[in-house]
N, C-alpha and C positions, 0 to 999 in steps of 0.2 A: 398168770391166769388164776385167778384167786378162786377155791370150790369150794361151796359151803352144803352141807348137808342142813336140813330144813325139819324141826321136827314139826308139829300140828299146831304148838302153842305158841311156835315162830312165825310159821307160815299164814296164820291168820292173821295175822295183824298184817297182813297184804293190803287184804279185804273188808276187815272191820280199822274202823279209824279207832285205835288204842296208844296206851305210850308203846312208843318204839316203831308204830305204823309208817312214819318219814324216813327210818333208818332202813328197815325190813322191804320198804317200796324202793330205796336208792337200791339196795342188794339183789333185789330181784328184778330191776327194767332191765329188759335184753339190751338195753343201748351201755350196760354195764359192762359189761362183756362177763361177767360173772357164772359159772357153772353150777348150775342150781341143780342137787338131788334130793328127791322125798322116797319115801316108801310109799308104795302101792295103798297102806292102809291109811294115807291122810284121804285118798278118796273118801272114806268113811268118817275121818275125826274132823276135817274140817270144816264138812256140810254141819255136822251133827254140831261145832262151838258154834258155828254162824245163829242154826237153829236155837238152841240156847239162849244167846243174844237173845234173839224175838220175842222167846218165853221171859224172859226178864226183864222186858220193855224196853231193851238199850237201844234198840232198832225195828223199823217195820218189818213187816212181811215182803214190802217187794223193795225194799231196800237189799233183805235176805237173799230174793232170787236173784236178785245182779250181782248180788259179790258171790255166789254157787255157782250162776252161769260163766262169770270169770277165774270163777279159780277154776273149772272144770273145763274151760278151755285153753286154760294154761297145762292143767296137769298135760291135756291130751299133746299139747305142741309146744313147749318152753323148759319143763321142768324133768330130768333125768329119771327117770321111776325103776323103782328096783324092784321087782316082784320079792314078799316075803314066802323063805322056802323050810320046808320042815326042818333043814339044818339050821334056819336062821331061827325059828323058833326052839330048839332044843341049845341051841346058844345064849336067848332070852331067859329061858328057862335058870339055867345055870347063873346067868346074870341076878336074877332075885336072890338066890340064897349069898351073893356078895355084897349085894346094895338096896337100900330101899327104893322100890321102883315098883310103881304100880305096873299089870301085866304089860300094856300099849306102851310105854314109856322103857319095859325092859326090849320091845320087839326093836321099838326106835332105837335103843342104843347098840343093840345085835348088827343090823342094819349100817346104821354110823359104822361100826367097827370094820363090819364087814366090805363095804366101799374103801376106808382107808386101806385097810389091807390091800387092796387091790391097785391102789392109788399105785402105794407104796413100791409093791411088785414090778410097776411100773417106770421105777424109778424116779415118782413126784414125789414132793421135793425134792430136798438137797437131804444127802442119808441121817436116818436120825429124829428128822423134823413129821410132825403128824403133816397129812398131802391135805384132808381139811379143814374146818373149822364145824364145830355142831351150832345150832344158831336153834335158842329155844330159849322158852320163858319158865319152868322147872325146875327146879331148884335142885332136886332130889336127881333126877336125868343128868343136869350139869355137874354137881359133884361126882355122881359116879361115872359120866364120861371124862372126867378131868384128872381122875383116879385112876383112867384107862389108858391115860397117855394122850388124848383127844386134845386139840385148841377149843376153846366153848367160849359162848357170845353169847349174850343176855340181852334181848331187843329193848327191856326192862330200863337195862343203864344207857341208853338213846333214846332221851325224851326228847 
């Protein structure tokens, strides 16, 4: 059962048609059988790319509200949500002074770490192996999760 952790720059190419959106949409149809988790705070980052879009002309407005109405009923019933906890941001925190990482980008990788961890504890995978994969378009997020021991996926290189 393949888990991928989903950061905002991932997860939106769901909903907006971008490079990687055919890769990102096979990864997350539940007919995948795929274990999809976000952080609680893409509720926030992925309204907010969509809107961006609009502002930028790449999409309308009510194009906007269907891909927010759809990611917002996937958050609610499809996608694993981890509430972010003040241990998880005091772990972010610590993550910046390691890696360049904008703040939202260090919560995401706290997050990611913290899920594998837990994978792991669990005994997913096979011992040794990271239990997901981080799936993000970030450059800066991807090297320093890949520096963490993380598997990381670029929807980027799935045109």
């Amino acid at each position: 059962m393949p888990i991928y952790y989903f950061d905002s720059s991932g997860l939106v190419k769901r909903y907006v048609s971008e490079v990687g959106s055919n890769w990102v949409i096979s990864l997350t149809d539940p007919a995948a059988g795929n274990h999809i988790y976000v952080a609680n705070i893409a509720g926030v980052e992925v309204p907010a790319a969509i809107n961006k879009r609009v502002r930028m002309g790449d999409i309308n407005a009510a194009d906007a509200a269907t891909a927010i109405t759809n990611f917002e009923n996937d958050l609610a019933n499809q996608y694993n949500v981890l509430e972010v906890t003040d241990q998880l941001l005091k772990s972010a925190a610590a993550l910046t002074s390691k890696y360049k990482l904008r703040a939202y980008d260090a919560v995401q990788l706290a997050v990611a770490l913290e899920i594998n961890s837990q994978l792991l504890a669990l005994g997913m995978p096979a011992a040794g192996m990271p239990a997901l994969t981080l799936i993000s378009a970030d450059d800066d997020l991807n090297n320093a999760a890949a520096a963490e021991g993380l598997n990381v996926d670029n929807p980027r290189n799935h045109p």
